[in-house]
Structure formats: C-alpha cells, structure tokens
C-alpha positions in Angstrom: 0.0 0.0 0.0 1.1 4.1 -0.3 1.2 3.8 3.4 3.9 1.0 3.6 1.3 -1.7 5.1 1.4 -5.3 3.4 -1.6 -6.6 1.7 -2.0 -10.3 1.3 -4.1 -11.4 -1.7 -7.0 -14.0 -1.3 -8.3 -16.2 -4.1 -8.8 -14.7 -7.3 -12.6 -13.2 -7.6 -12.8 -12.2 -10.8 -10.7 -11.8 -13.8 -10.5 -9.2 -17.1 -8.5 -7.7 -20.1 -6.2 -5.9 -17.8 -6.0 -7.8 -15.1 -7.7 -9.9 -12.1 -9.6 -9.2 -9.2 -8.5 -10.5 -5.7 -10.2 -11.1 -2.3 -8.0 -9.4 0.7 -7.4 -11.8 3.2 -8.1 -10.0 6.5 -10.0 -7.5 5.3 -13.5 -8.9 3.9 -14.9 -5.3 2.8 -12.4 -4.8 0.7 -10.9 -6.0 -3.0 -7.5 -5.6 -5.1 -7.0 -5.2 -8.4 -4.1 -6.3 -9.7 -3.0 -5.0 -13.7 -1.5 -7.9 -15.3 1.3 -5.4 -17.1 2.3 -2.8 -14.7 0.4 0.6 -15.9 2.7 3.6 -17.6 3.3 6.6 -15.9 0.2 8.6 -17.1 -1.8 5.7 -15.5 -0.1 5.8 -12.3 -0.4 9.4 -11.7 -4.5 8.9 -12.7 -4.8 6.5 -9.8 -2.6 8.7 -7.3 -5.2 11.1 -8.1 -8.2 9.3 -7.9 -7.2 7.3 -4.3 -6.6 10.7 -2.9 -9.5 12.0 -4.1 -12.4 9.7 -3.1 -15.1 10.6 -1.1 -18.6 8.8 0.8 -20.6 9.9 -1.8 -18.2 8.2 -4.6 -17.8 5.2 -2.8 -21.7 5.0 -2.5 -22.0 4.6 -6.3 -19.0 3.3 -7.8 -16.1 0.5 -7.3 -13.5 4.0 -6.8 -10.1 3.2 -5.7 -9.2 4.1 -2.3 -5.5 3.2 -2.2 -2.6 2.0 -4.5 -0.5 -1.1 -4.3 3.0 -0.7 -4.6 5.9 -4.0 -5.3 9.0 -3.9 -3.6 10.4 -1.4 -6.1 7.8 1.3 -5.1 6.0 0.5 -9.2 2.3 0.8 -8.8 0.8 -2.9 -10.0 -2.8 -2.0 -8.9 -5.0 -0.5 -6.6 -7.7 -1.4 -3.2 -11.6 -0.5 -3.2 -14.6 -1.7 -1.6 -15.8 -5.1 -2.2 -19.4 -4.7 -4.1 -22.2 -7.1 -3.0 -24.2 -9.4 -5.0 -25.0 -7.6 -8.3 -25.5 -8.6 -11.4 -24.7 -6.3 -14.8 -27.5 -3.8 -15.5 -28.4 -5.5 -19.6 -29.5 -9.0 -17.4 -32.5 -6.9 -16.1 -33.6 -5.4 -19.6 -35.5 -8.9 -21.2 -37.9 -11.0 -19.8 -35.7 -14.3 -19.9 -32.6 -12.6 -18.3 -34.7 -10.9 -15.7 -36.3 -14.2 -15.0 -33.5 -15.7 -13.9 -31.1 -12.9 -12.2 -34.3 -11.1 -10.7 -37.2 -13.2 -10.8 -39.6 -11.2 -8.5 -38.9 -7.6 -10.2 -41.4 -6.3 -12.1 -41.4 -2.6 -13.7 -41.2 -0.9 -10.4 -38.3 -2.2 -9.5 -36.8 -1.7 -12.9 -37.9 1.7 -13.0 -36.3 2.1 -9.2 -32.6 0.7 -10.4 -33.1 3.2 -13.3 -33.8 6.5 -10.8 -30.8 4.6 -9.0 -28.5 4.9 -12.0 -29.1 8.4 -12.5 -28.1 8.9 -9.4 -24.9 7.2 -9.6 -24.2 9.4 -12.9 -25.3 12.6 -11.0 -22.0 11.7 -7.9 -20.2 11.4 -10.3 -20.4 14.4 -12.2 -20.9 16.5 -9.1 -17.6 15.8 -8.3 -16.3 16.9 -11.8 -15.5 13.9 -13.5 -17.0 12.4 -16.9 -17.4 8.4 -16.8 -16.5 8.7 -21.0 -16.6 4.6 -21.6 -20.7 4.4 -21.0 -22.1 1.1 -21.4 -24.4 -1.5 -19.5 -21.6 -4.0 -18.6 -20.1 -1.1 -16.3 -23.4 -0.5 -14.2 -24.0 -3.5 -11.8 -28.0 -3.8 -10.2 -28.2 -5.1 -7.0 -31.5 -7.0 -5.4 -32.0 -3.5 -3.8 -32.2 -2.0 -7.2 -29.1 0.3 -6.0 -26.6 0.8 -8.8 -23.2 0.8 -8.8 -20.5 1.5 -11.7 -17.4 -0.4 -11.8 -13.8 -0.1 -14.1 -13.7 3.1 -12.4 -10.4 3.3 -13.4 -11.0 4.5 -16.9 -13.1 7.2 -15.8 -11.9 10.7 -17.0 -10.7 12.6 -14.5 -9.1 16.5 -14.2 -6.2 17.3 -11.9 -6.4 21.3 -12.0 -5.3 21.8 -15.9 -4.3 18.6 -16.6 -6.7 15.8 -18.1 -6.9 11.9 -18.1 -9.0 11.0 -20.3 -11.3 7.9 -20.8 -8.9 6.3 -24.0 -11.9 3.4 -24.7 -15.7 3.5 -25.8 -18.8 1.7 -26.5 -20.0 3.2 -29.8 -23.6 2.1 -29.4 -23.3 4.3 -26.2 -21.3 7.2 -27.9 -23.3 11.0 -28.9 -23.5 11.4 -33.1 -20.6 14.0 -32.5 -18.0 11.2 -31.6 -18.8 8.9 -34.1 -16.0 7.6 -35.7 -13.5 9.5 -33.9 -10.4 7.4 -31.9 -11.2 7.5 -28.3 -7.7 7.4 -27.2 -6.7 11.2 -26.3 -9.9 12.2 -26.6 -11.2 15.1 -23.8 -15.2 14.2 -23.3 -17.5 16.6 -20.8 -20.3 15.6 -19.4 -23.2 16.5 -22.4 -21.6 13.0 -23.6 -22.2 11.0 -20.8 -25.9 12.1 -21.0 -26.3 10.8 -24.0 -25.0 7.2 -22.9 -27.1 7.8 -20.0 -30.3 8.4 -21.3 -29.7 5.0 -23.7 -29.0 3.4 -20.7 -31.9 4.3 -19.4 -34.3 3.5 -22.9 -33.2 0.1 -22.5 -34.1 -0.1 -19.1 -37.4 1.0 -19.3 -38.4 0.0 -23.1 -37.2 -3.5 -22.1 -34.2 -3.4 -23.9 -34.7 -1.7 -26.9 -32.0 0.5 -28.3 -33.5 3.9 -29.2 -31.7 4.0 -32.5 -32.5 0.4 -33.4 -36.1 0.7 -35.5 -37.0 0.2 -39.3 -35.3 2.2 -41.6 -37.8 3.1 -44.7 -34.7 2.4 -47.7 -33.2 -0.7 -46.2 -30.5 -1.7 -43.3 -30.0 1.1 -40.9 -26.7 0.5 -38.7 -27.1 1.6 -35.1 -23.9 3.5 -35.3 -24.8 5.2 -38.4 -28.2 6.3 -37.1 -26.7 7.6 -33.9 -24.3 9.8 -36.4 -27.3 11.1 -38.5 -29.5 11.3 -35.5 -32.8 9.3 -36.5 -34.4 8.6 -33.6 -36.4 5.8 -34.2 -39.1 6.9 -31.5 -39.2 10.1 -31.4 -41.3 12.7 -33.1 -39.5 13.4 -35.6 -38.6 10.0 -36.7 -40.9 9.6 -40.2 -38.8 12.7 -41.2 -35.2 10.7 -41.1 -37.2 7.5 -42.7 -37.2 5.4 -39.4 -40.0 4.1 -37.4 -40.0 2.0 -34.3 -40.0 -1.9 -34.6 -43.1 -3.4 -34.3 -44.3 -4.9 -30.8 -42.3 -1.7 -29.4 -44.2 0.6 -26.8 -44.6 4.4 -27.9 -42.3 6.8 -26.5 -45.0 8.8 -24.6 -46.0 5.3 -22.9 -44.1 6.7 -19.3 -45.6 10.2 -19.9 -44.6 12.9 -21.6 -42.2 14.4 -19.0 -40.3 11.7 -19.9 -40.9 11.4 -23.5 -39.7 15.0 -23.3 -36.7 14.1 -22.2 -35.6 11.3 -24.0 -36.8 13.6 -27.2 -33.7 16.1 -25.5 -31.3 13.8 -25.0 -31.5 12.4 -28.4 -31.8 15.4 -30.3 -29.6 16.6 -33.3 -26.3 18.1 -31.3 -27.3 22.1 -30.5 -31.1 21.2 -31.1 -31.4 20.8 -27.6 -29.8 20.9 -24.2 -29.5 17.1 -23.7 -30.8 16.6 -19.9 -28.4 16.0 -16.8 -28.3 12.6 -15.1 -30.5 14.8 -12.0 -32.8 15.9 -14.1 -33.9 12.4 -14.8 -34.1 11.4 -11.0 -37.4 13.0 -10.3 -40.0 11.9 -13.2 -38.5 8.4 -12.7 -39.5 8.7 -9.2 -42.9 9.6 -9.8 -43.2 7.5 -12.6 -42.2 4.6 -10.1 -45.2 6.1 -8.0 -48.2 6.4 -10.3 -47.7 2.7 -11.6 -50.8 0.7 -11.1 -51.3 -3.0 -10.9 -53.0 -4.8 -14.2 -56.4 -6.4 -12.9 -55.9 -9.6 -15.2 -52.2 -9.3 -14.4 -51.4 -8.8 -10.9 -47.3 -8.6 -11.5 -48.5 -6.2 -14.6 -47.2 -2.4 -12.7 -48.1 0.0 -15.8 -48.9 3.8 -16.1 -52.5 4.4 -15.3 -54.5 4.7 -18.3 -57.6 3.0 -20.6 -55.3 -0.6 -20.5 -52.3 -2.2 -19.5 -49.0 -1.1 -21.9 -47.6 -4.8 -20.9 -50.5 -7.1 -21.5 -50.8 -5.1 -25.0 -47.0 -5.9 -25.9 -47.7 -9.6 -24.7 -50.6 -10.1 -27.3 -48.6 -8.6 -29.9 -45.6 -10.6 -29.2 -46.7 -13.7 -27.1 -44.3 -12.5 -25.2 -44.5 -13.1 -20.9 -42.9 -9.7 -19.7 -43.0 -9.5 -15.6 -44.4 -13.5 -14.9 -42.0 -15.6 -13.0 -43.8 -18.3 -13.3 -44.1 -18.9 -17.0 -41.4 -19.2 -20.1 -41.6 -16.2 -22.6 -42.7 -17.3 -25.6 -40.6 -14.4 -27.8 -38.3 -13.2 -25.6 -35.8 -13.4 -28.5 -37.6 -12.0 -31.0 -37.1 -8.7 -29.1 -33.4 -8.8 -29.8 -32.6 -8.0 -33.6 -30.1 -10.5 -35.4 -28.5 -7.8 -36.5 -27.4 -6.3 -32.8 -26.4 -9.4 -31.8 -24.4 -9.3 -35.4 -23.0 -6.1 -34.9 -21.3 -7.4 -31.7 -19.6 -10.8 -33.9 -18.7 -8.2 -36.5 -16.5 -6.2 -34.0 -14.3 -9.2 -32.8 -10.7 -8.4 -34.4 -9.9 -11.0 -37.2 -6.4 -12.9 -37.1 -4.3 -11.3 -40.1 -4.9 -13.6 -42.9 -1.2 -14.5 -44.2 1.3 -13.5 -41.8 4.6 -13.3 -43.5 7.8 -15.2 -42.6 9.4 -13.6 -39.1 12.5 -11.3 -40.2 14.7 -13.5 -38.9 13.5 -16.7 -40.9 13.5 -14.8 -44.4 17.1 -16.2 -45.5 16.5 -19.6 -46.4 19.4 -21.2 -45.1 19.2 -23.5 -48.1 20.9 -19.9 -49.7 24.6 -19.8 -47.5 27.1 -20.2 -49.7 28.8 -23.0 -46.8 26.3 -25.2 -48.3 28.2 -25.8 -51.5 31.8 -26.1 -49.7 29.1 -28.8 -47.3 28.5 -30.6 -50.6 32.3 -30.5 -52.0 33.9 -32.0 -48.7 30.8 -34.6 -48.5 31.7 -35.7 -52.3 35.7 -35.2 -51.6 35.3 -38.0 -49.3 33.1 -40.5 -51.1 34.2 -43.8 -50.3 35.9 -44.7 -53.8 38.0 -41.8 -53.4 39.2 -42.4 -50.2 40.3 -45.9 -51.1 41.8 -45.1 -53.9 43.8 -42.1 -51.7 44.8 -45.6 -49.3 46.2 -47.6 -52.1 47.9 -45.2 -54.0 49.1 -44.0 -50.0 50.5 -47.3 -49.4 52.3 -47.9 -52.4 53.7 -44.8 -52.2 55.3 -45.8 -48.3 56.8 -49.1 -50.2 58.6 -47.0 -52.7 60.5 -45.2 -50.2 64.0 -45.7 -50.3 64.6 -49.3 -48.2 67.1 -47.6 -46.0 64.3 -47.1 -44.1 62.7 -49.9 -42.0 59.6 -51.9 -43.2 57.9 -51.4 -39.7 57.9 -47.7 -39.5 56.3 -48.1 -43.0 53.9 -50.5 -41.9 52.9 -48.2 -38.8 52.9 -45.4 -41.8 50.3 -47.0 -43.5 48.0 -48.0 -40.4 47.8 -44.1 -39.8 47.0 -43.3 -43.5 44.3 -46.2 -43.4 42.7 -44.8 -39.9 42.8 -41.6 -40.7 41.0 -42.3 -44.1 38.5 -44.4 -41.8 37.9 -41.4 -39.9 37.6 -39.4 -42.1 34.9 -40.9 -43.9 33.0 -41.6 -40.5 32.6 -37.8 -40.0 31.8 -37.6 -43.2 28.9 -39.4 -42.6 28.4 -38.1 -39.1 28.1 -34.3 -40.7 25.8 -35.3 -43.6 23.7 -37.1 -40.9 23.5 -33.7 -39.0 23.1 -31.7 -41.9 20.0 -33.6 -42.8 18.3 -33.6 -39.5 19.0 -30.0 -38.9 17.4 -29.2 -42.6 14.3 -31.9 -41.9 14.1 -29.6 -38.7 14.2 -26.7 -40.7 11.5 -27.8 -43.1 8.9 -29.4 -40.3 9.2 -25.9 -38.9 8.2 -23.8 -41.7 5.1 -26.3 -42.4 4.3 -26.1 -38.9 4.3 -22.3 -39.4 1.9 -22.3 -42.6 -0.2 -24.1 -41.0 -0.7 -22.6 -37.5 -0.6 -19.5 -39.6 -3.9 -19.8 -41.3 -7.4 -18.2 -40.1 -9.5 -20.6 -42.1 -11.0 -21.7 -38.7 -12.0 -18.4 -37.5 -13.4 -17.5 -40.8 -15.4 -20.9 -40.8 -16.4 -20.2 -37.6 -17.5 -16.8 -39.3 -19.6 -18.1 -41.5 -21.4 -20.6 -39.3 -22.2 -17.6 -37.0 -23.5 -15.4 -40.3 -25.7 -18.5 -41.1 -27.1 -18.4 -38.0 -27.6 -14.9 -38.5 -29.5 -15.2 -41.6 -31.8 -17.9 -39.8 -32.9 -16.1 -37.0 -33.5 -12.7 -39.9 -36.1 -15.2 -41.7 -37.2 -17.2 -38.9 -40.4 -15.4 -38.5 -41.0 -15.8 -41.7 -40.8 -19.1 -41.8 -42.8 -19.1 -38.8 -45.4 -17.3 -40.5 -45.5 -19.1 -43.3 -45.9 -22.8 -41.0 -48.6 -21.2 -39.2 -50.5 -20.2 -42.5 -50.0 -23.8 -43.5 -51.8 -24.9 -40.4 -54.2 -22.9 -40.4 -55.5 -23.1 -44.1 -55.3 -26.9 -43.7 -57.6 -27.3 -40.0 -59.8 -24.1 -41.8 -60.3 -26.6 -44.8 -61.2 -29.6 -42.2 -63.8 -27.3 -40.3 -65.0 -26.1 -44.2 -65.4 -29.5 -44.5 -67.1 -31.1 -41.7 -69.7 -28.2 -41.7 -70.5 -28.5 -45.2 -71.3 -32.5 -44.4 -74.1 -31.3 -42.8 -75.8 -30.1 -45.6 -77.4 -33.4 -46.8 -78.5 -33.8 -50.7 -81.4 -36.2 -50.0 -83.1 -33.2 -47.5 -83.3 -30.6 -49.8 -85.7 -29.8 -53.1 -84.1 -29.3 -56.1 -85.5 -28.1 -59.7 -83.3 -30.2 -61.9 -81.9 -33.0 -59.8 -84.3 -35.6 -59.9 -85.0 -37.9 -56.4 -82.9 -40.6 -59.2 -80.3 -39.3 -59.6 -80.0 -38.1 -55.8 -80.5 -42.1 -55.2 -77.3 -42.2 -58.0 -75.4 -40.3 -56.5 -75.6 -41.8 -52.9 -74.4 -45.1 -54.4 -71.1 -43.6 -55.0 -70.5 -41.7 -51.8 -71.6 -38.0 -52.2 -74.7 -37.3 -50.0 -73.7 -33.6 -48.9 -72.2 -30.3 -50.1 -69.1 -31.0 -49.0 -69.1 -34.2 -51.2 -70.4 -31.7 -54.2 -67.3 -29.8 -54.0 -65.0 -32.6 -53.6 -66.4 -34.2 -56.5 -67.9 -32.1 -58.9 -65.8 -32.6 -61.9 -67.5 -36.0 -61.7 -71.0 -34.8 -61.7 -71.5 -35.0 -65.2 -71.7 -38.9 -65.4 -74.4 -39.2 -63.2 -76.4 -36.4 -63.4 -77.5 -34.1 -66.0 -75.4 -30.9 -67.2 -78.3 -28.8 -65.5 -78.4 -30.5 -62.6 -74.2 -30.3 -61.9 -74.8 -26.8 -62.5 -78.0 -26.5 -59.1 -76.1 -28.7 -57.3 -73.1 -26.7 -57.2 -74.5 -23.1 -56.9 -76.6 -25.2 -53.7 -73.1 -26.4 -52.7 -71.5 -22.4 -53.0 -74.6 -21.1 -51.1 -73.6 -23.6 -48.3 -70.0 -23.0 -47.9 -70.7 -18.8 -47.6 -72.9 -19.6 -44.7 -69.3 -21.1 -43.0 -68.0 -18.9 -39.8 -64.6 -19.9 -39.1 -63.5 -20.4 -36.0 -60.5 -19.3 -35.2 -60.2 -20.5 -31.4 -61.2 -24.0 -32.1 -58.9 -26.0 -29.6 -57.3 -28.1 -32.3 -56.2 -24.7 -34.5 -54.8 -23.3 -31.4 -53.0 -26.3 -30.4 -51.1 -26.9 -33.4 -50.2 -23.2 -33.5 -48.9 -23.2 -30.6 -47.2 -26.4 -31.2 -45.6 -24.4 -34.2 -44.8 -21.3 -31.5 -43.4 -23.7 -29.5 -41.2 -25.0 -32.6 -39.9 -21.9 -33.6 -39.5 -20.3 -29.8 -36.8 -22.7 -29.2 -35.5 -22.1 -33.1 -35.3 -18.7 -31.7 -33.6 -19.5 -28.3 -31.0 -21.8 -29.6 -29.6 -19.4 -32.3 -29.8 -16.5 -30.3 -27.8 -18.6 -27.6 -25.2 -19.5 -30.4 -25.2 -15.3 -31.8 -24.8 -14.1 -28.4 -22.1 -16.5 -28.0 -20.7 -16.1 -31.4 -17.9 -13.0 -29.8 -16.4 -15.4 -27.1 -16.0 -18.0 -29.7 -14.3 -16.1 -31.9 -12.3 -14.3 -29.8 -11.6 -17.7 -28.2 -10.7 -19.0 -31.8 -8.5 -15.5 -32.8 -6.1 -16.1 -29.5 -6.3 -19.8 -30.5 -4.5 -19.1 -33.8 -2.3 -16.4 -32.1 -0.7 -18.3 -29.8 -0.3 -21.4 -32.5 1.6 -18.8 -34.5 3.3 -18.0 -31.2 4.5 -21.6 -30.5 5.5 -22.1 -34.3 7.3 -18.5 -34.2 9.1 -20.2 -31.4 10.2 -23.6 -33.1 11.3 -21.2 -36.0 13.8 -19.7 -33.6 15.3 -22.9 -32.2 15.9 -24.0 -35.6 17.5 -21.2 -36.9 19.7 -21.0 -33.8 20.4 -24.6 -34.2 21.2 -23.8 -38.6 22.8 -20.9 -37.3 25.2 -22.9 -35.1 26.1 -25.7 -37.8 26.9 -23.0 -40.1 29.4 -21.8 -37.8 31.3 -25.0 -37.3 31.2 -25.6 -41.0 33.1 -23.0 -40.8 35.6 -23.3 -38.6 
C-alpha cells in the first residue's frame, strides 16, 4: 500500500482484459486489483489522483479506488476499493428471460427504481467533476436492492487542475453522433456526452431493452452506429422525417408520460437542437413514474402507467411475449433482440491477419549460404571410392621409399593413412547425418508455421455464426409461413365437416331428380361438401343442368361457414408451431450471443499457435545458425 502496510491477496474473484480481481485476506470489505502489465506513468499518476480523491458519496456509487498497491520497487501494480455485494450487470435486467433468472420477482417498479438509481450514480459522479467517457451497460451493476453501482472506475476521466486523463476506450452504441468515428484514445469528453450514454442506458431499461436508434429504416439496413451519427431517432417525433420508425411490438415513447418522452426527445436530439438533460434531471419523473404505476387487474405482476389498458399485457398479445411473470417461459423473448445487434457485436471481434509473412529472422532460407556448397564439396571429396583409392595409392607410395628405411615404420605409416581415411569418412557421414536432420528440422518448422498461420478456422467459424444470422432474420418468416399452412389446412377440415351437414337427399331441387339423388348416394356423395370434392365428376351421373343446381346449392352452403378461429385443435397446433420456432429462436440466439467469445476464443487460439511455431522457427535457426558456424571453422 502508499502507506507502507502489506496486503495479502485471497483467491482470485474475478478476472479481465487488464488484469484480475482478488479477495484481501483480512479484510472482507475490501478487494484488489491487480494489472497484469504494470500501468505507464500517465496511469499511475491517474490512480494517485483518484485514491486521494475519493469521497462517501463516490464510494456509494462506484467500485472508486481508495489506495494504491505498490511491489518492492515502489511500481504501482494495482489498486484497493470496496468489495461490491451481489449484483448482477444492468443489460440481465432489460428482457424478460434474463430478468427471470437474475431477478425473478422484479417487475417494472423495481426496474424503473434501479433506473432513478442509476441516475443517481451518474449525478455523484459528475458532481464531483468527472466524466465516466466509456458508458455502457456492462459497467453499471443492479443489486437485489435495485441500487446501482459502476465499476472499471479506473477508466473514468478525471481532471487534476489543468491537466486531463481521459477515458482512452468506448462503446459506440453508447457514444453521442458528435463522436462517431472519432479514436477515443486522447480524446477530452465533458459531461453532455455522458448524457447521452445515460439516457440509452436508461431507454433500454425502461423499453425492455430496446436501443433507441434500433427501429425500421424506410430504404433498407440502418446501422445503429450510423443512425446515432445522423441522428434518427427511431421513437421520437420526428422519426418519419429521417425515414425510421419504431419496430413493431415496441411501446410508444409517450407510454411513461410525456415528462419523460420530453426528455428522452432532448437527449436524443440533433447536437445544439437541444440541451441534452443531466443525469438529475432524470431522478425526479422516474421517481414519480415509479409512484403512479398501477397494478393490471388480469395481471397482478403487470405495474403500468395508469390509463384506458395495460402497456404490458398489449406488448404480450402482440408478441406472445410473458414480460414480468415468473412463473411462465416467454414465448418471444428473443424476438425482441434484432439479429442484426447481436451481429453487430460478432462483426467487431478483431480477425487474425490472414497471411502473416515469414518472421524477419527466418527470411534467409538457409538452403541460400554459400557453406552449403563447400558442405557438398567435402561430403563428395570423401566419397568412399576416393578415399580408397587415396589408401592404395598412400601405401604404395610408403613401399617406394627408399629401403634404407625400415619396413615397420612403413607398416605403422600405413596404419595411420588407413585410420585416418577411416575417420575421415566416418565424420563424413556423421556431418551429412546432422546436416539432414537439422534441414528436416528446418523444413517441419516452416510447415508447422503455414499451418498454424492460417485463419481458415475463424473465418469458418465466421460463417457458421452469419448462417445463424440469416436464420434467426427469416425465422419469423418461416414461422409465419408454417402457421399459415396450419391454419389453411384445419380451416379446410372445419370447411369441410360443416359443409357434411348439408345433406342432398333433405333438400328440393328443380333439376336434380330424387334418381339421380338415389345415383349419387351409391357412389359416396350425399352432402355439399361431397359436391365440392367431386364435382368434376358430376357430369356422369347427373344431368349438365343438374351439376350446375347442385353446385351453386353447394356455393350457397360454404358462404354460410363462420370460421372459428379458437377451435382447440387450431390453437394447439399453432402453438405447437410457436413452440417450434421459440426454441428455433432460443437456440440461435444462444449461439449469436455467444458467437464473440467463440471467436475471440478462436482468434487467440490461432495467435498463440503462430506463437508456439514463431518459437520452433527460432530454435531452428539458432540450431542452422550454429552448424553453419562449425562448418566454418
């Protein structure tokens, strides 16, 4: 710690991109964060500044740091701040199916509440001049309370006197049209931007989810990001006059009241249109919105505005959607989240690069150095044939010698000339041996290096995920199109079983005869319906005239029909079809949302392959490197 006191780490509680979160043995209130690379010096003076500056009110609403942790060198590696109970990240209480199962007894009191409390958190921390800058709902945590709290404090922009640190990351969907597109690294933000990430924040909250720039775009695909640049509201007034419109099954953005249509119409305004409103101007018309809800009377955990009907049970028969019950599966809680949001977020995992070249050090082939050829000239200079022949020739030589001197020192002559010929045409051997195992090396490296290199994988994983995509676009379709089927076929069974009640042989007829009635009875049709089923045979039982009555009686019949839409066998097998397609829906909507991790799983898959071959590339250079030097010497 800055005060010299030793603080033991507990078990790791949670980890991140920068770094991991630890429990602090003897002191259960509090948490460390340690940075897995020790931050630069801009970074360290940021969080000297922020520890000394914390305050009751800060610590109320955010995960602030309150000390620094020092190593033995005196190098900041992280930083201390209270522990934050049970919470869970502010988008799992924005759709029915999430909010089920985090917090299964809210309903939209208690989600209105956490969003008053989320204002409030905003409002500290502007009050005490700072601007949050990275806005986004995975750094606002709900508790079962539905107090708010934001974490990753420590990218939080702050001011000392004239100096700034800014907020150097960003959440586009949560960024004002006036930094669009611009780097976020370096970038000085004031607080108008934060209101705009607040009040989207706060749109999801309350219009279960929804992003306000998310709607139907009247000349095709309309990118969140590009709306928020060009400002086209989706739900607000104006919204026909930038082509978009809301989605359908979407409440109206006067649903809360127009003090808070009003604002949300502010915040989301054209920059200099309007003064986009402060996180405390929200606080109070959430509070009394939270007030003046009502329960449903066929709903009781339906809490809506009061008015001629309930704004939830009229979203649940548009969508067959179950909003606020605990106690029963919503049957389209996915259809509420576009498969092109859940695109957006596969689209912005990085992708590997596609052909890496060779690492500098591996761009000489060692198959180039020039002691390969004076390799090859010593290996053929002591070829087997020429070493014998260098022996005999040797040896013959020693017995020309003059005979002064003695046999034996010519014999021992020869024994060295026939050893050292041995020897040398054993390391012969021996250095074309290592010259072939170092170059097999050489060559297993570089495949294993083309192939760890390629991104084939992620891009088939890709393309799985964009298949998915294009399911869950036309699964409503398809959906539709199962349900018409259905329908038209049990319509077609009530058609006919009500026209079989209409009985030939009971009614009086001009041109059918009570013969040909009996005629027609022998071969099965007695009724209407048998009229229509079989009226192209007519003709060889009765007369021209009489095919002509019987089918006009037949017409007459069938327009008397009243379809009934909630007989118990057409709603069964519709629902049977919801049922079908809901978990359709479910299951890709799983796979899409986990489409990022997977291939951001996949991406550092490939990296650290090309890592590991990088790495054998090394070795077996050094090890070329080093035979080249003792061929040599």
């Amino acid at each position: 710690m800055s005060t010299g006191a030793t603080v033991r780490l507990g078990p790791v509680l949670g980890r991140g991109g920068e770094g991991t979160v630890h429990a602090v043995v003897g002191a259960p209130r509090l948490v460390a964060k340690i940075y897995l690379k020790a931050p630069d010096t801009a970074k360290t003076e940021k969080l000297r500044l922020m520890s000394r500056r914390h305050s009751r009110e800060l610590l109320g609403v955010a995960a602030w740091p309150t000390d620094l942790l020092l190593d033995e060198t005196g190098m900041v590696r992280g930083f201390l701040m209270n522990r934050i109970s049970a919470r869970q990240d502010a988008h799992r209480l924005y759709s029915p199916k999430s909010r089920r199962r985090t917090f299964p007894d809210a309903d939209f009191r208690f989600v209105v509440r956490a969003a008053t409390n989320l204002a409030r958190a905003f409002a500290q921390v502007h009050a005490a001049g700072h601007v949050i800058g990275d806005v986004n709902h995975g750094n606002a945590l709900i508790g079962k309370d539905g107090t708010a709290v934001l974490i990753d404090c420590d990218s939080i922009q702050v001011r000392d006197q004239a100096r700034i640190f800014t907020c150097d990351v960003g959440s586009p969907l949560f960024t004002p049209p006036e930094l669009q597109g611009k780097a976020f690294r370096g970038l000085k933000r004031v607080e108008n931007h934060d209101r705009f990430g607040l009040a989207a924040l706060l749109f999801h909250l309350l219009f279960q989810g929804r992003h306000p720039y998310a709607g139907m775009f009247a000349d095709g695909e309309m990118p969140i990001e590009r709306a928020i640049a060009e400002s086209r509201f989706a739900y607000g007034a104006d919204a026909a006059l930038v082509g978009m419109s809301p989605p359908p099954g979407t409440l109206a953005l006067n649903t809360f009241g127009e003090p808070i249509a009003e604002l949300f119409e502010r915040a989301f305004a054209p920059p200099g249109i309007a003064e986009r409103p402060s996180a405390i101007e929200w606080i109070e018309p959430l509070r009394i919105l939270e007030s003046e809800l009502v329960a449903c009377t066929t709903r009781p955990r339906h809490f809506a505005p009061p008015g001629p009907g309930c704004c939830w049970c009229a979203i649940e028969q548009l969508t067959g959607a179950r909003l606020f019950d605990a106690e029963q599966a919503a049957t389209a809680q996915a259809a509420a989240v576009s498969a092109e949001e859940l695109w957006r977020a596969i689209e912005v995992v990085p992708v590997p690069v596609t052909s890496p070249g060779l690492p500098g050090f591996a761009l000489q082939s060692p198959m180039s150095w020039p002691t390969l050829g004076r390799l090859k000239g010593l290996i053929a200079r002591t070829k087997s044939d020429t070493v014998f022949s260098f022996v005999v020739f040797g040896i013959a030589g020693l017995y020309a010698l003059p005979t002064t001197i003695p046999r034996a020192l010519l014999f021992l002559g020869a024994l060295l000339m026939v050893g050292s010929a041995a020897w040398v045409m054993s390391v012969s051997k021996k250095f074309a041996k290592v010259r072939r195992f170092v170059t097999h090396e050489w060559e297993r490296a570089l495949v294993q290096w083309r192939n760890s290199t390629s991104a084939d994988a992620f891009f088939r994983m890709r393309n799985q995920l964009a298949e998915s995509r294009h399911k869950l676009s036309s699964i409503d379709q398809y959906r539709t199109q199962e349900i018409d089927r259905v329908t038209k076929r049990l319509e077609e069974k009530q058609r006919e079983t009500f026209l079989d009640t209409f009985d030939i042989d009971k009614m009086t007829f001009v041109e059918v005869t009570l013969p040909q009635v009996a005629r027609l009875a022998s071969r099965g049709i007695r009724s209407a319906g048998d009229i229509l089923r079989y009226w192209r045979k007519l003709h060889a039982f009765v007369s021209p005239a009489a095919v002509t009555e019987l089918r006009e009686w037949a017409d007459l019949c069938a327009e008397q029909l009243k379809l009934d839409v909630n007989e118990p066998e057409l709603r069964a097998q519709i629902e049977k079809v919801e049922a079908k397609f809901r978990q359709q829906r479910e299951t890709i909507t799983h796979e899409l949302r986990r489409g990022p991790d997977l291939l951001a799983a996949k991406r550092e898959e490939i990296e650290q392959s090309r890592e590991r071959a990088e790495q054998l590339l090394k070795t077996t250079h050094e090890m070329l490197r080093r035979r080249r030097e003792l061929d040599e010497s």
